[in-house]
TISE-287932 format. One record per residue (C-alpha): x, y, z; residue in three letters. Coordinates in pm, whole numbers, plus 50000, padded with zeros to 5 digits. Layout:
% residues N
XYZALA
...
***
This chain:
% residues 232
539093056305201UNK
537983091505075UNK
535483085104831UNK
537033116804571UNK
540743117504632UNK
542893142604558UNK
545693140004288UNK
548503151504602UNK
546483125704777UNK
547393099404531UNK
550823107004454UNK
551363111204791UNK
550273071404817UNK
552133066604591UNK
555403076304720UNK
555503065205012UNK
554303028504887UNK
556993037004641UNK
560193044804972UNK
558653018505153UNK
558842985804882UNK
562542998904775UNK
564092997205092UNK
562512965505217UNK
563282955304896UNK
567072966604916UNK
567422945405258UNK
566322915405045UNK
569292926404729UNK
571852929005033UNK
571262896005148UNK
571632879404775UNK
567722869704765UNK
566252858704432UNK
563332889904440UNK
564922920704538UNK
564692956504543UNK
563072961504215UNK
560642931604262UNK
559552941304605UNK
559352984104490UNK
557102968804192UNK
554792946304377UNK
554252973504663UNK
553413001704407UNK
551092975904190UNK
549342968204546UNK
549293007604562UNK
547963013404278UNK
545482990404238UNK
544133001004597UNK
544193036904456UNK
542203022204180UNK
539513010504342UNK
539303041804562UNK
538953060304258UNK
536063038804112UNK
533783039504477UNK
532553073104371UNK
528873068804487UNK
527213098804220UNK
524623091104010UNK
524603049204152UNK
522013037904401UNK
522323033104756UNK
523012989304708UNK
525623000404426UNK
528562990004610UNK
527412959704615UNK
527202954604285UNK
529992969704179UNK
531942954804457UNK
535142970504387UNK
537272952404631UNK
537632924504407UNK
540552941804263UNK
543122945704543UNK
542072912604691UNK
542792898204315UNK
546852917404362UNK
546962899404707UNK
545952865704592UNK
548582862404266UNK
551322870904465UNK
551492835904565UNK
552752831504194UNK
555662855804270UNK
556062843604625UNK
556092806404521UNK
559112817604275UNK
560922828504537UNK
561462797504743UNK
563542770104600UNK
564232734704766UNK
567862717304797UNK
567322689204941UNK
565852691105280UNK
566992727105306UNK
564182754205181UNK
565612787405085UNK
563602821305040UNK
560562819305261UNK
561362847205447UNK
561502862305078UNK
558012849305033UNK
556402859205314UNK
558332892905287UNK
556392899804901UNK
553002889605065UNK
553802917205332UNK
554582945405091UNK
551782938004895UNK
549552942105193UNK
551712976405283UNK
550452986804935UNK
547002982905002UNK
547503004805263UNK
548933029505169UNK
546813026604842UNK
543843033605025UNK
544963062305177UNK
545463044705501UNK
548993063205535UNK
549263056605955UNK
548223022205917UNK
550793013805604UNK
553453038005820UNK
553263009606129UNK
553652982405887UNK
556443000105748UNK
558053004906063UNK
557242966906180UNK
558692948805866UNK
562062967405955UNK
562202954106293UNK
561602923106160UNK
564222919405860UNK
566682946406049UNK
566322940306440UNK
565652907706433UNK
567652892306251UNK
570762904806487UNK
568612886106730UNK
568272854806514UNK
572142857706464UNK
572912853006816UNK
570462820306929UNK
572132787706858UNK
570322764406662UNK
570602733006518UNK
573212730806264UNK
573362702605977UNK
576562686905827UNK
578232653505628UNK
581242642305776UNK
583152617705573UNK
586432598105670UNK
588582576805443UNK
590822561405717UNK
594142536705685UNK
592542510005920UNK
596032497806042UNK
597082533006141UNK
593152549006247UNK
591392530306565UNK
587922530106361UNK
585882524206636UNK
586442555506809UNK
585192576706579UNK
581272577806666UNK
582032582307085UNK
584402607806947UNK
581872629606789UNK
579132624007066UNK
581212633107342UNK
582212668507112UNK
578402672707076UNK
577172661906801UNK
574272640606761UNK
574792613606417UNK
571862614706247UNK
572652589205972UNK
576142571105900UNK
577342544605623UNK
580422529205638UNK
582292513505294UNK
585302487905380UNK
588182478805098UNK
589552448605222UNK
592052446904954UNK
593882486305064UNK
593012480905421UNK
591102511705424UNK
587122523705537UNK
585122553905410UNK
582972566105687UNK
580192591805601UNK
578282606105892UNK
575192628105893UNK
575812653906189UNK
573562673806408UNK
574452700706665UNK
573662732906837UNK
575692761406670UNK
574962796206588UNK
574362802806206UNK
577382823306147UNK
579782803706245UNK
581162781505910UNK
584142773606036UNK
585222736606097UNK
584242723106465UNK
587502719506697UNK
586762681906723UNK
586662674206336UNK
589742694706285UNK
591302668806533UNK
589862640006328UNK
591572651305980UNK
594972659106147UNK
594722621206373UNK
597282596506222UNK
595722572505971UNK
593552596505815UNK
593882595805442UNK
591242621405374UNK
588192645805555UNK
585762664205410UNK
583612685105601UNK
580092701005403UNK
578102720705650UNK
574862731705511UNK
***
């Protein structure tokens, strides 16, 4: 950092810490995240600004040669980097076993860090991070898009069991792929009838919400009263 910055040197900062937070910011609003543009534009121009701070308050006239020392000035960015966490931990919420906004999380720490750079000055440096956190959120996730991973849904059957051969069911939905993680069964003597709730695991590709071929099969088979299908 330049111990006397300019005032074009600042703004300059500034603005760019300013471009860069709002559209990393704007990728999080166009994907319905809870902190969005205006959250990520203000935490990247506090980082900024607090960098720009301390660059302003290194000024070495007049102080002794151990003064930075004393005065240890980096106290005050590395205080903007640690409360994020606050901001960050708002951002991820639990349902469940799902966890939703880390990438939101982890996305705030980044900016913050931007900031700093570009705060300080360091204009290349916060221009690569810059360019790296698009890859990540833009590039990538196309990438991410197309891997399969493993999917997560509840599968429950209420099934006539004079009309519905009960016992197929579970072969059924191996031999289609899936893997049943959990399953509970509830019999009613008195109607004939069984509720079958199955906890399903398979390799799918995140997109993709609509109903598996083989569970479509299942609701239209004779005997079944009623499907429901909740993919998480």
């Amino acid at each position: 950092m330049p111990l006397f910055p300019t005032w074009p040197d600042l703004l300059l900062r500034l603005a760019l810490a300013a471009v860069a937070g709002a559209i990393i910011g704007w990728n999080r609003s166009t994907h319905g995240r809870p902190a969005g543009l205006r959250t990520h534009l203000l935490v990247c121009l506090a980082a900024a600004f607090a960098m720009a701070l301390a660059n302003l308050l290194l000024s070495t006239t007049g102080k002794t040669s151990d003064s930075f020392v004393q005065l240890d000035m980096m106290r005050l960015p590395l205080g903007i980097l640690s409360g994020i966490g606050f901001i960050g931990g708002g951002a991820i919420l639990h349902r469940g076993d799902l966890v939703l906004g880390v990438t939101t999380a982890a996305t705030l720490w980044f900016v913050t860090v931007m900031g700093l750079c570009f705060g300080a000055g360091e204009l290349i440096l916060g221009g690569i991070a810059f360019a790296m956190a698009l890859v990540v959120l833009w590039a990538l996730k196309r990438l991410e898009d197309r891997v399969r991973q493993e999917r997560k849904a509840t599968l429950t059957l209420t099934v006539d069991l004079d009309r519905f051969d009960a016992a197929g069911v579970e072969p059924g939905l191996r031999g289609a792929g899936f893997r049943i993680a959990t399953s509970t069964v509830t019999h009613r003597p008195d109607t004939r009838s069984r509720t079958m709730c199955y906890e399903l695991r398979w390799m799918g590709y995140p997109h993709d919400t609509a109903v598996p071929a083989a569970v479509e099969a299942l609701f239209a088979a004779p005997g079944v009263q009623e499907g429901i299908w909740s993919a998480q």
